[in-house]
C-alpha positions as CSV (number, residue, x, y, z in Angstrom):
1,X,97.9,2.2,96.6
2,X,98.0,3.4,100.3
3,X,94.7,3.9,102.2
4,X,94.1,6.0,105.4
5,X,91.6,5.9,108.1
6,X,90.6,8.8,109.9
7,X,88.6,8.5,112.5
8,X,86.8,11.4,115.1
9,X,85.5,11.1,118.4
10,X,83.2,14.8,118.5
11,X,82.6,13.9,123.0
12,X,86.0,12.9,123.5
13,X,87.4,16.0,121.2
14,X,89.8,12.9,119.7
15,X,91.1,12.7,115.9
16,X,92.8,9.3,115.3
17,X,94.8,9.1,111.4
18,X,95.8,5.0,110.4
19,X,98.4,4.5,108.2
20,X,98.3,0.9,108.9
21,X,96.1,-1.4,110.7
22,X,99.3,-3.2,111.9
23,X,98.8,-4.0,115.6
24,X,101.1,-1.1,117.8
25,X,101.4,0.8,120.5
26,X,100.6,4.2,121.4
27,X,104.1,6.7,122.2
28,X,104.3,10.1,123.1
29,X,105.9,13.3,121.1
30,X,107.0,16.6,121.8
31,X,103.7,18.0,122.2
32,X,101.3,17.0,125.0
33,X,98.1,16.8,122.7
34,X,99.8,14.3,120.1
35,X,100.5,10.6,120.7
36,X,101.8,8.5,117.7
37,X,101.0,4.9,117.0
38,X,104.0,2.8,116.1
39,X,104.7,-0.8,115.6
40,X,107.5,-2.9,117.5
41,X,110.4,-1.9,114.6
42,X,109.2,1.7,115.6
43,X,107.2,2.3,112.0
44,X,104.8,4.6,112.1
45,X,101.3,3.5,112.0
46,X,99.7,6.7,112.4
47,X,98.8,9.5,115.0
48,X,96.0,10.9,117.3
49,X,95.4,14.1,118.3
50,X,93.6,15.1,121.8
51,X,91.6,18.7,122.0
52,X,91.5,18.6,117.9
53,X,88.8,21.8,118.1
54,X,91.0,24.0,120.0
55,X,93.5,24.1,117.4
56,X,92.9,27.4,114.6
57,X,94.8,29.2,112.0
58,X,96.0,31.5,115.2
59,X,97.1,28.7,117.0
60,X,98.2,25.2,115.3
61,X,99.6,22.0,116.7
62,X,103.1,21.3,115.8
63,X,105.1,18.2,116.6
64,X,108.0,15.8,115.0
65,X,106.9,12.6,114.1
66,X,109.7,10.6,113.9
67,X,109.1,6.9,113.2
68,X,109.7,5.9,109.5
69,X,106.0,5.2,108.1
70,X,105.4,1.2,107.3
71,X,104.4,0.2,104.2
């Protein structure tokens, strides 16, 4: 059974989504408003995304996250 956490920050307009609670580091993706956390092997941990309430049905976010997730 997998868990996640979700967490959001309503000042900072931040969404964070855990996988893991493995210890890793913040990387970037191909979109400016989405960072992806990943471990050392590269496994991804989960992802944050910044200015969550601008995005609509109009207008979503996409981006390739490309770290395998860890288990």
């Amino acid at each position: 059974m997998a868990s996640v956490k979700i967490w959001y920050d309503k000042e900072g307009d931040f969404l964070e989504v855990l996988f893991s609670e493995h210890l890793g580091y913040m990387r970037e993706t191909d979109h400016d408003a989405i960072m992806e956390r990943v471990d050392d092997e590269g496994n991804l941990l989960g992802f944050s995304i910044l200015g969550v309430s601008q995005i609509t049905i109009d207008k979503p976010i996409l981006a390739e996250l490309v770290a395998t997730i860890s288990e």
